[in-house]
C-alpha positions as CSV (number, residue, x, y, z in Angstrom):
1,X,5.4,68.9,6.3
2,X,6.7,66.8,8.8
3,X,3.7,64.9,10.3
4,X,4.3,61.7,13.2
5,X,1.3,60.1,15.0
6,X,-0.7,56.8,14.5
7,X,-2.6,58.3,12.0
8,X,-0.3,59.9,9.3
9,X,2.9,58.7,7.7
10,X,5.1,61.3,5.1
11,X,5.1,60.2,1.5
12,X,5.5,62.0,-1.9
13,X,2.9,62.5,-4.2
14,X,0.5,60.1,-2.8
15,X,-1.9,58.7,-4.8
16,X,-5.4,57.7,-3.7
17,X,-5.5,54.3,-1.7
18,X,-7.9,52.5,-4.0
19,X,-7.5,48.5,-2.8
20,X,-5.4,46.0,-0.8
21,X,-5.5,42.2,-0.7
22,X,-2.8,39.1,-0.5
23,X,-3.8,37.5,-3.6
24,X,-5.9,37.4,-6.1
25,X,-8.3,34.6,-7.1
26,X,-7.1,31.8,-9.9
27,X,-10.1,32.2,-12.5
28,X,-13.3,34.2,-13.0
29,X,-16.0,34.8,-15.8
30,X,-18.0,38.0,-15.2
31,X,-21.3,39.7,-15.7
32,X,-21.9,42.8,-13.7
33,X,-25.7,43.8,-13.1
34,X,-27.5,46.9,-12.6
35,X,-29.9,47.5,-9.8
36,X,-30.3,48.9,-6.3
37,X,-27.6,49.1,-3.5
38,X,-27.3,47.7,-0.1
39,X,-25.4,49.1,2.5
40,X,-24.8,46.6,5.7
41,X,-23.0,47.0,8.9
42,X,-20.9,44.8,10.8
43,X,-20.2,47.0,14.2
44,X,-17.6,49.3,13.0
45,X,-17.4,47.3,9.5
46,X,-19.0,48.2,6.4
47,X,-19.8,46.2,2.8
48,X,-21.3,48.6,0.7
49,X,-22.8,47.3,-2.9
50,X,-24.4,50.0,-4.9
51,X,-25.8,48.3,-8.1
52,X,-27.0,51.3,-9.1
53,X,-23.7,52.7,-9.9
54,X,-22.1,49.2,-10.0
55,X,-19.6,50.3,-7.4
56,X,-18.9,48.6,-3.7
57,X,-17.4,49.9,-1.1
58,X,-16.1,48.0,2.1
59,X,-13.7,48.4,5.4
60,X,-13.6,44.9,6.6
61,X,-11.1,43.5,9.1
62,X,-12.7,40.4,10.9
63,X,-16.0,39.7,8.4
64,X,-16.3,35.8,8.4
65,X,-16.8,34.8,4.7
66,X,-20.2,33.2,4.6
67,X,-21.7,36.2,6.2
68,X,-19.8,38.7,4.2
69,X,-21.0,36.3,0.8
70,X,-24.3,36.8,2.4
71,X,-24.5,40.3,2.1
72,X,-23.0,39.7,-1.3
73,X,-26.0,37.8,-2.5
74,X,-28.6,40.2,-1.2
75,X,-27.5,43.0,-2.6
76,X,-26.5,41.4,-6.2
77,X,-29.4,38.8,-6.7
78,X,-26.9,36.4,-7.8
79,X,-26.9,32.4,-6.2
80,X,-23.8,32.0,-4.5
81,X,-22.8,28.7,-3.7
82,X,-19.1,28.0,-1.6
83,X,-17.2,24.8,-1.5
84,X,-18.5,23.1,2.3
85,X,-15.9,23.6,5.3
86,X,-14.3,26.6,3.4
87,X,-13.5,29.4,6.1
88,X,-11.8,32.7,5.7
89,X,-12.1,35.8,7.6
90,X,-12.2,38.5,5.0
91,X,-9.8,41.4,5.9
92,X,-10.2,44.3,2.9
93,X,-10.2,47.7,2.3
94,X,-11.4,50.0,-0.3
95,X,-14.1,52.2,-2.1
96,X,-16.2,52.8,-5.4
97,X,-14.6,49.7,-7.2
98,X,-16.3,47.7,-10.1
99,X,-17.9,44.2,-8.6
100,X,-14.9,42.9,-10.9
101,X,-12.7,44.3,-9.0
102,X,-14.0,44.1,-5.6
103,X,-14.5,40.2,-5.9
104,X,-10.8,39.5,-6.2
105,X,-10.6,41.3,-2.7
106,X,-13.3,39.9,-0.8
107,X,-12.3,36.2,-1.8
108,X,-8.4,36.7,-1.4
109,X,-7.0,33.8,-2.2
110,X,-9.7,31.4,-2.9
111,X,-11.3,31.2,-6.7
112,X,-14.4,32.0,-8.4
113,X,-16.5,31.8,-11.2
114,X,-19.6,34.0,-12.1
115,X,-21.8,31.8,-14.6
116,X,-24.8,33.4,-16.3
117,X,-27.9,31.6,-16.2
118,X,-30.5,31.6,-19.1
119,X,-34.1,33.1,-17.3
120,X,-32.3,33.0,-14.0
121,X,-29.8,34.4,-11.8
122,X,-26.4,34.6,-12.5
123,X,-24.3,32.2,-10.1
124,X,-21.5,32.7,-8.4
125,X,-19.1,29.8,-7.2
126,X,-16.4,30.4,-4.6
127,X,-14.3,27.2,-4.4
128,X,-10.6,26.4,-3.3
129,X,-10.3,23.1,-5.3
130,X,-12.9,23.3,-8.4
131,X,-15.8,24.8,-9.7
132,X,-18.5,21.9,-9.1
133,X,-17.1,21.2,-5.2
134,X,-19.1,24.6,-4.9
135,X,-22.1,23.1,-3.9
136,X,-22.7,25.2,-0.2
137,X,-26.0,27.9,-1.2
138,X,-25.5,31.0,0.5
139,X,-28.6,32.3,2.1
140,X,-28.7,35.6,1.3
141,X,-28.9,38.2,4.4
142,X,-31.6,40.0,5.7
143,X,-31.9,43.3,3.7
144,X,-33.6,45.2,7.2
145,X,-29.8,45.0,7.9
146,X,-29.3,48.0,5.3
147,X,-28.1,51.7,6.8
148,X,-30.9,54.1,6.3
149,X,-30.2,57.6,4.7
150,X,-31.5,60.2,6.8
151,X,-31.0,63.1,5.3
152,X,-33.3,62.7,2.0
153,X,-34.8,65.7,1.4
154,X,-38.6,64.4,1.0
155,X,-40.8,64.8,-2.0
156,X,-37.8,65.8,-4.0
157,X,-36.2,64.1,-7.0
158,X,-33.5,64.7,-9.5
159,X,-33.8,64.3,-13.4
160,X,-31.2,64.0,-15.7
161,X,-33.1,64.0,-19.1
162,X,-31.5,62.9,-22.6
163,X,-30.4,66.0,-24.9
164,X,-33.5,67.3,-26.5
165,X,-36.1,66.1,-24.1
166,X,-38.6,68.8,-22.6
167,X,-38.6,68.9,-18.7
168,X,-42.1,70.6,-18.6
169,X,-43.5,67.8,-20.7
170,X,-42.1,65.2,-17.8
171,X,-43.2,67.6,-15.3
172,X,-46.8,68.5,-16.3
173,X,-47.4,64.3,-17.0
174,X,-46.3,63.5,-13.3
175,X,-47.9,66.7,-11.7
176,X,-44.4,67.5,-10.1
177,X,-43.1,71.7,-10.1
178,X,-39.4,72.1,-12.0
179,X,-37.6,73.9,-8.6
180,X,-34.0,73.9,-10.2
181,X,-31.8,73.2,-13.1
182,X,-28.6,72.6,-14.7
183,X,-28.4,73.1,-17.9
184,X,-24.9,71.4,-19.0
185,X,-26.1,68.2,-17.1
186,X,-29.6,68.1,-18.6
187,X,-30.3,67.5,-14.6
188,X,-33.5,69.3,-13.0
189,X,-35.0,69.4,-9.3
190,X,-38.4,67.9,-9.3
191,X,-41.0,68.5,-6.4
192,X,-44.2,67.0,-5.5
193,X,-47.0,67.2,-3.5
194,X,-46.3,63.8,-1.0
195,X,-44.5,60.9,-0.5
196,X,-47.0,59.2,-2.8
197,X,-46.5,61.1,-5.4
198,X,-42.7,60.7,-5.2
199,X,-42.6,57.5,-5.0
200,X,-45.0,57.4,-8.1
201,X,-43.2,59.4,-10.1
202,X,-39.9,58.1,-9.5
203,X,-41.5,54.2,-10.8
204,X,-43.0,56.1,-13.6
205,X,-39.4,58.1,-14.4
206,X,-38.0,54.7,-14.4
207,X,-39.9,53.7,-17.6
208,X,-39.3,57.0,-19.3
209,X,-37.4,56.1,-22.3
210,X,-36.0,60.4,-22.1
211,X,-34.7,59.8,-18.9
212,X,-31.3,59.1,-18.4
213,X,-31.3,59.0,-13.8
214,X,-33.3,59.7,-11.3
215,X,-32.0,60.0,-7.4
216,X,-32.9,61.8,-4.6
217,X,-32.1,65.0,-3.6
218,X,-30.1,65.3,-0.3
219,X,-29.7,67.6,2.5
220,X,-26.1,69.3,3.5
221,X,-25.5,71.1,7.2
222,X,-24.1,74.7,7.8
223,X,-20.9,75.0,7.7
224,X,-19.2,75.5,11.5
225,X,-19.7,79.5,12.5
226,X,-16.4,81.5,13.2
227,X,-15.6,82.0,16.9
228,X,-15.4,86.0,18.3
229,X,-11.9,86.5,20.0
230,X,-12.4,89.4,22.1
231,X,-8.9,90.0,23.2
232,X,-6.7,89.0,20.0
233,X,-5.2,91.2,17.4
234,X,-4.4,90.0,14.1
235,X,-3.8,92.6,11.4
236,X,-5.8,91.5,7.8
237,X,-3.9,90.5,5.2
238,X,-2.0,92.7,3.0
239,X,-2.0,92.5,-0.8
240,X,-1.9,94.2,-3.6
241,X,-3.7,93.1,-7.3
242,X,-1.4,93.2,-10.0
243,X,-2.3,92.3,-13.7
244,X,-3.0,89.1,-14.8
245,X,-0.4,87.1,-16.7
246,X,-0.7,86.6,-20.8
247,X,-2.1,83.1,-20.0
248,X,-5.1,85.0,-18.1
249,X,-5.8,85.2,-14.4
250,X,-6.0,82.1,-12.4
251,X,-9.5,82.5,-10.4
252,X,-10.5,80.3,-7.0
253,X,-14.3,79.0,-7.1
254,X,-15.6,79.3,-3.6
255,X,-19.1,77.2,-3.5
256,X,-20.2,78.0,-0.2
257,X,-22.4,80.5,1.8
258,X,-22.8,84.2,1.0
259,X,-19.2,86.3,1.0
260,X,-19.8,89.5,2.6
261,X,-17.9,92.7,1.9
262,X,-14.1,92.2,3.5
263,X,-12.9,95.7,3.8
264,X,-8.8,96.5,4.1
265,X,-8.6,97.1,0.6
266,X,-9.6,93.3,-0.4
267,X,-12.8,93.4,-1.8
268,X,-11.1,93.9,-5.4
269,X,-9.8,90.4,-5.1
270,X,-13.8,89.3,-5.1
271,X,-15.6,88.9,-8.4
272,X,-19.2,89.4,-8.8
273,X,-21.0,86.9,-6.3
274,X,-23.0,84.3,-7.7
275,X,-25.6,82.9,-5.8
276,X,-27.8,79.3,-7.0
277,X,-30.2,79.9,-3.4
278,X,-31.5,83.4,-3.5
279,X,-30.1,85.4,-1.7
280,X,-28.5,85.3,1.7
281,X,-30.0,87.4,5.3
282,X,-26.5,87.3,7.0
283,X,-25.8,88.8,10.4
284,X,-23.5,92.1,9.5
285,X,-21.8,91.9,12.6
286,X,-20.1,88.4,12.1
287,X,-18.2,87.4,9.4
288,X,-20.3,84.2,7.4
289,X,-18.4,80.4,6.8
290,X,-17.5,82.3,3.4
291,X,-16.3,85.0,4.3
292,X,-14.3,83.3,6.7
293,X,-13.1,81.1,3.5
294,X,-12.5,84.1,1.4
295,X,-9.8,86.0,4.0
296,X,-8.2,82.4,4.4
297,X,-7.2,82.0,1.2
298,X,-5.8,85.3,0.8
299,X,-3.9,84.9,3.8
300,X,-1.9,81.9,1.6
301,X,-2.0,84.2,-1.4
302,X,0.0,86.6,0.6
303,X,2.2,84.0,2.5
304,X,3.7,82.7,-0.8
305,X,3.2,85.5,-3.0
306,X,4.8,88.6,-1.2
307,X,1.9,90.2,-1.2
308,X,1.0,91.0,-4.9
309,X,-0.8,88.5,-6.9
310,X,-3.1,88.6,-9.4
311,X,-5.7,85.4,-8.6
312,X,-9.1,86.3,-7.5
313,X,-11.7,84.6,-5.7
314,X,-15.4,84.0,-7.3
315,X,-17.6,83.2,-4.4
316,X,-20.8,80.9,-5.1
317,X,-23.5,80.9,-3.0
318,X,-24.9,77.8,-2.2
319,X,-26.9,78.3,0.9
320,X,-29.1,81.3,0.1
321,X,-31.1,82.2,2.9
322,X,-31.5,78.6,4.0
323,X,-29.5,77.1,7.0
324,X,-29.0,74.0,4.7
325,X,-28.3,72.9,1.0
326,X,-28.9,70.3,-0.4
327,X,-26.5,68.1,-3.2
328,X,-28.3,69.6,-6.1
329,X,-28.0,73.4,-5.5
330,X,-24.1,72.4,-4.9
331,X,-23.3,70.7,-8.1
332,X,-25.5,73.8,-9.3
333,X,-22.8,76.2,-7.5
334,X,-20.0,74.1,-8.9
335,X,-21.1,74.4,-12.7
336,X,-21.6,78.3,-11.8
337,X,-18.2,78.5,-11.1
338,X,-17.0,76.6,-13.8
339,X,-19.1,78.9,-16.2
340,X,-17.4,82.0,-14.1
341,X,-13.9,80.8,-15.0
342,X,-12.9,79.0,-11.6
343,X,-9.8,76.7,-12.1
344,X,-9.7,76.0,-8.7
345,X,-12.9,75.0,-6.6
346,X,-13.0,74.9,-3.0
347,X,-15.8,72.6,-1.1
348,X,-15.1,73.6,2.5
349,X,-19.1,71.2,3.0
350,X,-20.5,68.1,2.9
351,X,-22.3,65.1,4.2
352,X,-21.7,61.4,4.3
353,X,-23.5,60.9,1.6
354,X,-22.5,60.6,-2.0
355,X,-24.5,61.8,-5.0
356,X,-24.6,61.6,-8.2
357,X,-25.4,64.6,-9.4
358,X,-22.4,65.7,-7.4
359,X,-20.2,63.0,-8.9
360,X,-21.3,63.8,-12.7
361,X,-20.9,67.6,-12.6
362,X,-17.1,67.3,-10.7
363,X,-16.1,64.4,-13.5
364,X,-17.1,66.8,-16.2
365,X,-15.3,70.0,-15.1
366,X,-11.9,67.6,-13.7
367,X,-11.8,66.7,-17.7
368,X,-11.5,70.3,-17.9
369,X,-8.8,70.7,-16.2
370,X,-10.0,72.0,-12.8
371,X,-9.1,70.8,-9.8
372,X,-11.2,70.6,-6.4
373,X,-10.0,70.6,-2.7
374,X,-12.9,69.5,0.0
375,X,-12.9,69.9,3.8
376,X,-12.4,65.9,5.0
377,X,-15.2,66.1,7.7
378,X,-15.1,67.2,11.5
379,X,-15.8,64.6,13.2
380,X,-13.2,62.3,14.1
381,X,-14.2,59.2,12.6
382,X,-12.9,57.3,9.1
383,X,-16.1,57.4,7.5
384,X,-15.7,58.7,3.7
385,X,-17.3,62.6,3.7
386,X,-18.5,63.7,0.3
387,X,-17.6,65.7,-2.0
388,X,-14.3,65.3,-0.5
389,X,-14.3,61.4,-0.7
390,X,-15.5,61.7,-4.4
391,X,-12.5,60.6,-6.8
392,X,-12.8,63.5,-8.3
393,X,-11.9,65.8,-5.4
394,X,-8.4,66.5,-3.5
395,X,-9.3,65.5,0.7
396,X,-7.8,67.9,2.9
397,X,-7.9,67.1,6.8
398,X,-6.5,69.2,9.9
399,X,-3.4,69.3,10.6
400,X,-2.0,70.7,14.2
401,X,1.4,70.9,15.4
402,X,2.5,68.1,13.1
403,X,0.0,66.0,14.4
404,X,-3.8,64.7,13.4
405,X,-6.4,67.6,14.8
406,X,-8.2,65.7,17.5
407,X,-11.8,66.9,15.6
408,X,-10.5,66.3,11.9
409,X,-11.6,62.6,9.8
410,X,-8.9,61.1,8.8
411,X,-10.4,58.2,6.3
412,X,-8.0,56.6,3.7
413,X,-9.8,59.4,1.0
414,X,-7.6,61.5,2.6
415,X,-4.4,62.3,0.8
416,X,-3.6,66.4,2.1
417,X,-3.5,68.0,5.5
418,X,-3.2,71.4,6.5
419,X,-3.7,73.9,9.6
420,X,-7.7,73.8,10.6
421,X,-7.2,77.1,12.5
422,X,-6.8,80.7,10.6
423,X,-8.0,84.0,11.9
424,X,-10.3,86.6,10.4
425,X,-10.2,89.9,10.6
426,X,-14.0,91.4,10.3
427,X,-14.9,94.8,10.6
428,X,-12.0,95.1,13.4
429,X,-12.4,92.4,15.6
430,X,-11.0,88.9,15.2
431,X,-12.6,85.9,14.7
432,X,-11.4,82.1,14.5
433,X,-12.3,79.5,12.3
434,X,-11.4,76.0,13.1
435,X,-11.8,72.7,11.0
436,X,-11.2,71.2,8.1
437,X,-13.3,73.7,5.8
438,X,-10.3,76.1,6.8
439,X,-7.7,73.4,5.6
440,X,-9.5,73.1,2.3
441,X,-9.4,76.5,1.9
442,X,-6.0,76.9,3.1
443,X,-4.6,74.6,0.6
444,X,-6.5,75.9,-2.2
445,X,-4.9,79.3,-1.7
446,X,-1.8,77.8,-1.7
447,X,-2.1,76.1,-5.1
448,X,-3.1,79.3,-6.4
449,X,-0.2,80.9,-5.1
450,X,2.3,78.8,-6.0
451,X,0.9,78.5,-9.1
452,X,0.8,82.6,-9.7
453,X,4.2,83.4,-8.4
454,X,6.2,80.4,-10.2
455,X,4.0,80.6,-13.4
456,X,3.7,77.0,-12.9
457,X,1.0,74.4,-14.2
458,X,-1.7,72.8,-12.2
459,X,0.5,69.7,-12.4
460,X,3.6,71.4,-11.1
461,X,1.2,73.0,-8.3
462,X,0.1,69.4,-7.3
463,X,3.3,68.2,-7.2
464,X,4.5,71.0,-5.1
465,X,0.9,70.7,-2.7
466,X,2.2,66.7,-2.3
467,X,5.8,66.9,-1.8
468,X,4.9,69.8,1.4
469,X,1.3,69.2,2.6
470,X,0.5,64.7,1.5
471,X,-0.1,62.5,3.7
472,X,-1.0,59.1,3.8
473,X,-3.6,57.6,6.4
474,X,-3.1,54.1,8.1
475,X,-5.3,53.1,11.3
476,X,-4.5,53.5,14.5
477,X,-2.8,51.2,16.4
């Protein structure tokens, strides 16, 4: 694909941007802790430490050391200490890294040592000379500086219990109702009666030698709504279902809303629908996100197979009758489709918040062998959009006319782009869809294909989805 613009730049195979710094510190002795996160913001700058997880994340161009150490100290307890009169603006990049790793970044080229203390916090000395010139304290910042999540669903928890623990006996002792599970994560959906009791529960969950996590349970938007064309004409696609290979037939996981029926002979390329949120009350004269996502795909099934293939689309239902979901009932979609045979999973949603439910269920089925394609967000900004931002998951963002869709996010998570605008065909009239939900899907129809009509393997497919559709993201000058 031949992409110009100050946002994209050609390469092959691309691999995810992870980290850049000039150099890297002279000495260090570590011990990583485990606690709560802190997420500050510096105008359009971020420093994101989640203890929890023992990952930081930051996109920093002009923080001034002390205040970035600051931040450093409140949200890892340690006493940090600098050598007086050292200055550096810290000018760093990157996501989900170890504190190990992240250090090295933050500090460039000036050294450090993280020093244990017996009944005390751990210290860290950032020094350009030696260790006991460090003698500067850092006042740790203000924590009411922290981003607020606003999209926590309320009185709602998730549980991931140890194998052989009882749910109902964790339940019944913190008065909460079991709302949803998942089995091959040991993970349930907790709900209680008020904020007290959540907040009870979850110090009480803490303690529970069965449980292994406990997070909140967060909300995810509709998906955009197709747009009625009233003067177009665009015929459906045309294919025909042909056997499946000896190797068995390669099927697309589509975790999203409700596909309805698609008519012009296509429905046979639709398994059974599997639905995690009841079940959906969809307009019949307007074709849902999913169905939308469904013709898409089949549209690159045709365009690279001649027409006959022999992959097939299992649509999961995440949405229900509810105009949200949330992160639980999607990682509940996503092991559905992985239980339905899905090799491919398409993830044309999302929020900008991460979860770890999310993250656990997409690391267990990737060590299958299964690859996921997420829509990179819609709104023009650099902020990472999850799933698609989770390692775990192939970015795609909106590609038109070789150039950077003025709607589509374009963060460094991003490593595919592909055209945000397809047409559907619906009960005879045509409909557009526009975004980066149809590049996702685009693209994961286009693995599929290639993958059908080459008999190739998934890594072959990659290969081929890097060399015509990767891009690599740099800021805008």
């Amino acid at each position: 694909m031949n992409m110009t613009g100050p946002f994209y730049h050609p390469r092959r195979r691309p691999a995810r941007p992870q980290a850049s710094a000039s150099a890297l510190p002279r000495c260090g002795w570590w011990l990583l802790l485990a606690a709560s996160s802190l997420m500050t913001v510096f105008g359009a700058e971020t420093l994101d430490w989640d203890r929890a997880r023992d990952r930081v994340t930051a996109d920093l161009k002009s923080g001034e050391l002390y205040d970035v150490l600051g931040q450093v100290a409140a949200a890892s307890g340690w006493d940090i200490y600098v050598e007086p009169n050292l200055e550096r603006t810290v000018s760093t990049k990157f996501k989900n890294l170890s504190p190990g790793d992240a250090l090295p970044l933050l500090l460039g080229d000036l050294s450090f040592a993280l020093v244990p203390q017996t009944n005390a916090s751990s210290k860290l000395l950032v020094f350009r000379t030696l260790p006991r010139n460090a003698t500067r304290a850092v006042a740790p910042a203000l924590k009411s500086t922290a981003a607020t999540v606003t999209n926590t669903i309320p009185n709602q928890l998730i549980v991931r219990l140890k194998p052989g623990a009882k749910i109902g006996d964790v339940a019944k002792q913190l008065g909460a109702k079991v709302i949803g599970k998942i089995d091959s994560l040991n993970a349930y959906r907790l709900q209680f009666d008020d904020p007290a009791a959540t907040d009870a529960a979850r110090t009480a969950l803490a303690a529970n030698a069965d449980v292994t996590s406990v997070e909140n349970n967060y909300s995810i938007d509709p998906p955009p709504t197709p747009n009625l064309l009233s003067s177009a004409s665009v015929a459906a696609p045309q294919l025909q279902l042909k056997p499946p290979p000896d190797g068995g037939r390669l099927i697309i996981g589509l975790v999203d809303t409700q596909v309805q029926a698609l008519g012009n002979g296509l429905d046979k390329f639709l398994l059974p629908q599997l639905s995690v949120a009841g079940d959906g009350q969809l307009d019949p004269n307007s074709p849902a996100h999913g169905t939308s996502m469904a013709e898409t795909m089949l549209r690159s099934l045709q365009a690279l197979t001649q027409g006959s293939t022999s992959v097939q689309i299992l649509p999961v239902d995440v949405y229900g009758p509810n105009a949200t979901t949330s992160t639980f009932d999607v990682a509940s979609g996503i092991a559905s489709a992985v239980n339905g045979g899905a090799k491919i999973i398409n993830l044309s949603l999302g929020s900008q918040t991460d979860s770890d439910i999310l993250r656990s269920v997409i690391q267990d089925a990737s060590s299958q062998n299964i690859t996921f394609f997420g829509a990179a967000g819609n709104t023009h900004v650099a902020t990472p959009f999850y799933p698609a931002a989770d390692p775990g998951v192939n970015a795609v963002t909106a590609i038109e006319q070789g150039q950077l869709a003025p709607y589509a996010d374009y963060g460094s998570f991003v490593t595919l782009g592909a055209p945000g605008t397809s047409y559907v065909n619906f009960q005879g009239q045509v409909w557009q869809v526009q975004g980066t939900s149809d590049s996702s899907a685009f693209i994961s129809g286009i693995l599929a294909a290639y993958m059908d009509a080459n008999h190739a393997t998934l890594t072959q497919g990659m290969t081929y989805l890097h060399d015509h559709y990767g891009v690599t993201i740099t800021p805008a000058k």
